[in-house]
N, C-alpha and C positions, 0 to 999 in steps of 0.2 A: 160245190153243189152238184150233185148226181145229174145227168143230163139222159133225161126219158127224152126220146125221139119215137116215140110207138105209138101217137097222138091219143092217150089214153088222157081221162080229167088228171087233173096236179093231185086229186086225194085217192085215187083212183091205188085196190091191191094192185104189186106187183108179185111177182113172180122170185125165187131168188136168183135164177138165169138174168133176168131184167135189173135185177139189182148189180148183180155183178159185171153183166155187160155197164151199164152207167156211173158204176163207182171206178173201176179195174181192180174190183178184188175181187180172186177167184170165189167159187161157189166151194169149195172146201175150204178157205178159209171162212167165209161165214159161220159155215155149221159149226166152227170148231170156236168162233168169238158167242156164239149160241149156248155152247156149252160154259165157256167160264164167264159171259157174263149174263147174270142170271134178271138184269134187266131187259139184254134184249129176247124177246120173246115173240115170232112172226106168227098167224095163227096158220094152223095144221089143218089141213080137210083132210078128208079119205084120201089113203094110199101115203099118205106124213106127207105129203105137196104142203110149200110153206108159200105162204104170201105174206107181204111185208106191209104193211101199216107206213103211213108216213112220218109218222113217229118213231117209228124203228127204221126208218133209211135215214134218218136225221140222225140217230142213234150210232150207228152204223158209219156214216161221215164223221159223226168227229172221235170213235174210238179209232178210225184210221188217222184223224190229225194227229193224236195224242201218241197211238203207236208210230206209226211208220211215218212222219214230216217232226214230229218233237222228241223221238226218241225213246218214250216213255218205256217202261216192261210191261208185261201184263199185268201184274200187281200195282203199278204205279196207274197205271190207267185205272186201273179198277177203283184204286184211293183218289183218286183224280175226277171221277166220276158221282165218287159217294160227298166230295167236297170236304175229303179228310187226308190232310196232307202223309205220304206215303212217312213211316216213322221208321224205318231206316234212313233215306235219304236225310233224314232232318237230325237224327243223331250223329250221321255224317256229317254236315254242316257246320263250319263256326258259327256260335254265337252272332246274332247280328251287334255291329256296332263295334266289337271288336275284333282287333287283327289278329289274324291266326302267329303265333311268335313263330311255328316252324318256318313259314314259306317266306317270312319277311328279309331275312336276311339273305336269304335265293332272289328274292325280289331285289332288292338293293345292289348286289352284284350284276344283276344284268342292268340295270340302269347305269351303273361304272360303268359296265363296258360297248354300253351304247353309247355313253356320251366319249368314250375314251374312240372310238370307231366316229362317229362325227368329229372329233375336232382331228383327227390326222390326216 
C-alpha cells in the first residue's frame, strides 16, 4: 500500500512526483506503464501535469505486484489484469492432471540419487 505522508484526505489527487515518492517507482516508469496500459489513465490539467485518482494508485500498486515481486512481463500483466490467462504461458504448460513424460524420468533420477546420498 503507497504510504502518503503529505497529510492530504486518503481520496485526495496526487501528483505523479507523490505517487512515485510513496510507491518507489520512478516517475518515468509511470509514464511509460501509462503508455502500455491503457487502463491506467491519471487525469491531465494544463501543461499535461497528471494527477492520480485513487484508483489509478491502486492501479499502479498491483501492476507493480504483478511486474516487479511476481515476475510477470508486461504482456503477462496486461492478460493478468484483463483476467484472461496469458496464452503463451498456457500453451507452454502441461496439461493439468498429467505428467509431463519428458521431465519424469529427470525427476526419478534425482530421487535415486537423493536417496542413494541419504543412505551412505
Amino acid at each position: 500500500m503507497a504510504d502518503f505522508s503529505d497529510h492530504k484526505e486518503e481520496g485526495a489527487l496526487r501528483t505523479i512526483g507523490e505517487v512515485a515518492t510513496a510507491t518507489g517507482i520512478k516517475t518515468h516508469v509511470l509514464r511509460y506503464w501509462e503508455q502500455q496500459f491503457p487502463q491506467l489513465k491519471p487525469l491531465k490539467r494544463s501543461g499535461g501535469r497528471r494527477y492520480y485518482r485513487p484508483d489509478d494508485v491502486a492501479l499502479v500498486e498491483r501492476i507493480d505486484q504483478l511486474v516487479n515481486r511476481e515476475g510477470y512481463t508486461l504482456k503477462g500483466a496486461k492478460a493478468a489484469l484483463r483476467g484472461v490467462p496469458d496464452q503463451q504461458a498456457v500453451a507452454q504448460a502441461p496439461a493439468e492432471g498429467t505428467p509431463s513424460h519428458d521431465i519424469l524420468p529427470q525427476l526419478k533420477s534425482i530421487r535415486d540419487t537423493l536417496r542413494a546420498a541419504l543412505s551412505a
